[in-house]
C-alpha positions in Angstrom: -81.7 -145.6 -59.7 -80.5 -142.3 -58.6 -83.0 -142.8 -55.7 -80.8 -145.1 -54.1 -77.8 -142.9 -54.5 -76.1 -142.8 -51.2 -78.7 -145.1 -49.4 -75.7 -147.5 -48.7 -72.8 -146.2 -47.0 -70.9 -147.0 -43.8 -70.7 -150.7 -43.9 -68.0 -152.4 -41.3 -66.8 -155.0 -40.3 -67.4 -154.8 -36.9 -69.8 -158.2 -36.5 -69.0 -160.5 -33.9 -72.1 -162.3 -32.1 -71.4 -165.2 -33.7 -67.9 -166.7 -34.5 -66.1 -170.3 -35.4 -65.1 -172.4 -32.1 -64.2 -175.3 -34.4 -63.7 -176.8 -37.9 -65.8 -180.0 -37.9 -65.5 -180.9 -41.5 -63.7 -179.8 -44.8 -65.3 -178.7 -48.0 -66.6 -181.0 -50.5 -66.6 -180.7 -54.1 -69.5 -178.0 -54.7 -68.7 -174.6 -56.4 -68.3 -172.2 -53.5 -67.1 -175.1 -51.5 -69.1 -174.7 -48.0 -67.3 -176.4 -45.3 -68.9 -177.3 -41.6 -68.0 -175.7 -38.0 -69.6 -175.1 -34.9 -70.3 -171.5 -34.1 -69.9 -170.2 -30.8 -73.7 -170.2 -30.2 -73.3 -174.1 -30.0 -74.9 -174.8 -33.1 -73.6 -176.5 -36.4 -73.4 -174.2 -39.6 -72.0 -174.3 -43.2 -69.8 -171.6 -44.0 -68.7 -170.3 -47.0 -65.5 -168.0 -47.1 -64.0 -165.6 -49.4 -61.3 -168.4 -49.7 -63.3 -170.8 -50.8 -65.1 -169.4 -53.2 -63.8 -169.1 -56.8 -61.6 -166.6 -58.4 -63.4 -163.3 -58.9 -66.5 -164.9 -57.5 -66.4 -163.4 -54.1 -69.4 -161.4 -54.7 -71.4 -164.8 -54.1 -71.0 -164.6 -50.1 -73.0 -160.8 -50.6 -75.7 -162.7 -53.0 -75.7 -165.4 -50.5 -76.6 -163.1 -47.0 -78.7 -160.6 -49.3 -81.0 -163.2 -50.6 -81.5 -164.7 -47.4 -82.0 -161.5 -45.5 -84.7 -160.5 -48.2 -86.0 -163.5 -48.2 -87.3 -163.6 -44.7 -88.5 -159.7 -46.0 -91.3 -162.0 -47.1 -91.2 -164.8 -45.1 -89.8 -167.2 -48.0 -88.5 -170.3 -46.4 -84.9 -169.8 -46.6 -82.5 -171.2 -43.7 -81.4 -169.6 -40.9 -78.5 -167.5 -41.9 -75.6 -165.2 -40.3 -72.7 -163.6 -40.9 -69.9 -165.9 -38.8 -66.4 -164.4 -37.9 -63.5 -166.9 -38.6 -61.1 -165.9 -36.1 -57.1 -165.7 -35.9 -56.9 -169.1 -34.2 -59.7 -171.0 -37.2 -56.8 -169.3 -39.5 -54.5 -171.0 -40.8 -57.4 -174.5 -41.0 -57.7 -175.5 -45.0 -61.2 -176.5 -46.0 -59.7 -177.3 -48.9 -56.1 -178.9 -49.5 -53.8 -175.6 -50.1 -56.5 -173.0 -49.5 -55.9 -172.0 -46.0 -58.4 -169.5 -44.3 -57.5 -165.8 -43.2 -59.4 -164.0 -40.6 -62.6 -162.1 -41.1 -66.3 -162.7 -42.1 -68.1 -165.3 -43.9 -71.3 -166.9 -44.6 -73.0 -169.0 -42.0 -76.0 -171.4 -42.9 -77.1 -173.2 -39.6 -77.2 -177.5 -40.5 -80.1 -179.5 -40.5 -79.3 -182.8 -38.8 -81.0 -185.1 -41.5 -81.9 -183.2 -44.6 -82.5 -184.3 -47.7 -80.2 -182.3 -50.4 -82.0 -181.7 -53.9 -80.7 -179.4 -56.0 -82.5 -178.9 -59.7 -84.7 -181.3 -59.9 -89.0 -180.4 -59.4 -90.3 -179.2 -55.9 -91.4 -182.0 -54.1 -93.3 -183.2 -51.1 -95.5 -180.3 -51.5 -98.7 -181.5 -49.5 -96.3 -182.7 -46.1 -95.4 -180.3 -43.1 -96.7 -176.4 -44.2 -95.0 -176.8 -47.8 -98.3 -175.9 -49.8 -98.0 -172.5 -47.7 -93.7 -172.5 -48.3 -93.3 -173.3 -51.3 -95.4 -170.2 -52.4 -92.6 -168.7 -50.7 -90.1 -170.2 -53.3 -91.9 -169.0 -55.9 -91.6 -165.2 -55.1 -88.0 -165.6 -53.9 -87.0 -167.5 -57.2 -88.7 -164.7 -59.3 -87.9 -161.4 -57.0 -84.3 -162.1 -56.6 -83.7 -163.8 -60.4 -83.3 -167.9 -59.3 -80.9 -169.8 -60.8 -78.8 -173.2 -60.0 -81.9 -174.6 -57.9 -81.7 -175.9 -54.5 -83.8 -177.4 -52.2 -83.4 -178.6 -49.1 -85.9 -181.3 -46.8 -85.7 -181.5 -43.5 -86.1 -185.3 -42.4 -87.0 -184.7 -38.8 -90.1 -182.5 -39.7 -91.9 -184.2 -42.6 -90.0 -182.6 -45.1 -90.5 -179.4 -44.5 -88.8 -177.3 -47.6 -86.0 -174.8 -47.2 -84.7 -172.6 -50.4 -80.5 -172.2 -50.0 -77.3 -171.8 -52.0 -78.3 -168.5 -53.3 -74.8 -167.9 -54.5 -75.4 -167.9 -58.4 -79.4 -166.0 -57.7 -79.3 -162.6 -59.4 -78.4 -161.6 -62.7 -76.1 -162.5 -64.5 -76.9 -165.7 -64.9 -74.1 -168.3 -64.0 -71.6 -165.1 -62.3 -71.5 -164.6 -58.9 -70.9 -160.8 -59.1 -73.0 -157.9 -58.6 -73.1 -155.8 -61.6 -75.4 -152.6 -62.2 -75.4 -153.0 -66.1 -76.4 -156.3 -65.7 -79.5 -155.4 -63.3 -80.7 -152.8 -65.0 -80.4 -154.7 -68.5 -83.0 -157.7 -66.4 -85.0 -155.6 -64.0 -88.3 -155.8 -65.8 -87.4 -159.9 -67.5 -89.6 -162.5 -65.4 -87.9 -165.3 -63.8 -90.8 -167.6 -62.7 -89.7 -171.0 -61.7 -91.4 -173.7 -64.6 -92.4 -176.1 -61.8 -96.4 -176.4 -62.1 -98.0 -174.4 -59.2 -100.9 -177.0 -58.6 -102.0 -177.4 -54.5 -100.3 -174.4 -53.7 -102.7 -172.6 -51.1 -104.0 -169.7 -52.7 -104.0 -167.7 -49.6 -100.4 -168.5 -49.3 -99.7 -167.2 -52.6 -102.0 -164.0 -51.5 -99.9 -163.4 -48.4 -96.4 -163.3 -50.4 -97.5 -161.1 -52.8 -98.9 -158.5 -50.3 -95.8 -159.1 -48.6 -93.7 -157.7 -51.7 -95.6 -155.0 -51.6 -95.1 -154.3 -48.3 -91.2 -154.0 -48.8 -90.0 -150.6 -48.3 -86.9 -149.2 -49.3 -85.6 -148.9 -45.4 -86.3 -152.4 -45.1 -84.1 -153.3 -48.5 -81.0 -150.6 -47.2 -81.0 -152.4 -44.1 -80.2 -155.9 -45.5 -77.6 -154.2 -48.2 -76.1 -151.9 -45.5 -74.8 -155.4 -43.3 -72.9 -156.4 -46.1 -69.5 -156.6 -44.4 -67.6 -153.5 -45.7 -64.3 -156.3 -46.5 -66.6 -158.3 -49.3 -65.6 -158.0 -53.0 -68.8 -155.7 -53.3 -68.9 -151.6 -53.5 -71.9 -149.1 -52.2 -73.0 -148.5 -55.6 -73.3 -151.9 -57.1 -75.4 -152.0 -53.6 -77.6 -149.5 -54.6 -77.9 -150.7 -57.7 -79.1 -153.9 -56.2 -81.4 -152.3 -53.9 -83.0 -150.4 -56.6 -83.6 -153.8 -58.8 -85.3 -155.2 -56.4 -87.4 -152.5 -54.9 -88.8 -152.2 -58.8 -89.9 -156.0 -59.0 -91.9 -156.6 -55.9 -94.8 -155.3 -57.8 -94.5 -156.9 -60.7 -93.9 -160.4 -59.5 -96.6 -159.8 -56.9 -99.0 -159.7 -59.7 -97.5 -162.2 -61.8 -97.4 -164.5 -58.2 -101.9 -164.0 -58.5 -101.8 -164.9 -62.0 -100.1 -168.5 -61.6 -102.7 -170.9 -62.6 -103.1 -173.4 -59.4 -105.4 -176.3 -60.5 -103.9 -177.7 -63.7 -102.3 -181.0 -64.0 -98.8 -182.0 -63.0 -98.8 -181.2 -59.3 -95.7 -181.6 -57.3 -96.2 -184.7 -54.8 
């Protein structure tokens, strides 16, 4: 770990290509309570805020853009993501009764105009759109980054092509949204494969993601950890520590991604 040891330093706040024009609808009744706007890029996003999110549990927002930004590392079907400034005029707008919002930066997740939301249950739909090739994608991410609180999401409009989100609870320790070097060096070398059978996945899919791990270099992690805004509940060093957790398991679930048996019985329809 002391590898990493100053590899994260000099985060801002300074983002602005994308902010909130408008508030379209409030938060539901979900954990981190994501709440839907239109950015200034004309596009529909979920956000989730440091308000929104529960007590202590700020940390989830940093989970939530690392994940993501890893994610595509390895080209892991994970939605299109971005940090989103809530400006002083969006202050003030409650997503949820009594929790108004404050100025600054939160998590963006672009909407899907008809998507199918599954969280938990098996993948599915795995032989319509590219999903044999993606959901070899989940795999890795679910392992890599320590999946927990499963969710899938399927987007109507293109034969139900599969996108992994609501990273918010990924990482350990389980069920805490905080970043926490004890905790990541305690799990660094514990698998976290997902249980759902692997049958149909394309074995050349499952080939490319693991030589994609092992592509990822340590400039490529410190460059997702260092865009953290510099305001989240989050400090350099549990970054590091971060950083260093997963640069030490791209190996190993690369090799544990060639061992999943792909022709037994239970394959996800």
């Amino acid at each position: 770990m002391s590898d990493w040891a100053g590899l994260v330093r000099g985060r801002t706040d300074d983002f602005d290509a994308l902010t909130v024009s408008a508030t379209v609808a409030p938060a539901g009744g979900s954990w981190s309570g994501p709440f839907r706007v239109v950015g200034s890029d004309g596009n529909d996003y979920f956000v989730k805020s440091l308000e929104t999110c529960p007590a202590g549990e700020g940390a989830s927002l940093a989970i939530e853009h690392v994940v993501a930004g890893v994610g595509r590392l390895i080209g892991a079907p994970v939605c299109t993501t971005s940090l989103i400034r809530i400006t002083s005029d969006i202050a003030g707008w409650e997503p949820r009764p009594g929790v108004p919002l404050a100025p600054g930066l939160a998590h963006a997740s672009r909407a899907l105009e008809h998507a199918d939301e599954m969280g938990r249950p098996a993948l599915s739909a795995r032989h319509q759109d590219d999903n044999r090739r993606r959901h070899a994608g989940i795999y890795a991410l679910f392992d890599w980054c320590v999946g927990s609180d499963n969710q899938w999401l399927y987007d109507l409009d293109n034969d139900r092509t599969i996108y992994s989100h609501d990273h918010g609870l990924y990482l350990p320790p389980p069920g805490r949204a905080i970043i926490d070097a004890a905790s990541l060096q305690a799990q660094v070398d514990v698998p976290n494969q997902l249980s759902d059978p692997a049958d149909g996945l394309l074995p050349g899919a499952v080939e490319d993601v693991a030589q994609a791990l092992e592509r990822v270099t340590r400039a490529d992690l410190a460059a997702v950890l260092n865009s953290v805004p510099a305001a989240w509940p989050v400090t350099d060093a549990d970054l590091e520590a971060l950083g260093w957790f997963l640069e030490r398991r791209c190996t190993p679930v690369a090799e544990r991604l060639r061992r999943m048996p792909l022709t037994t019985t239970g394959t996800a329809q």
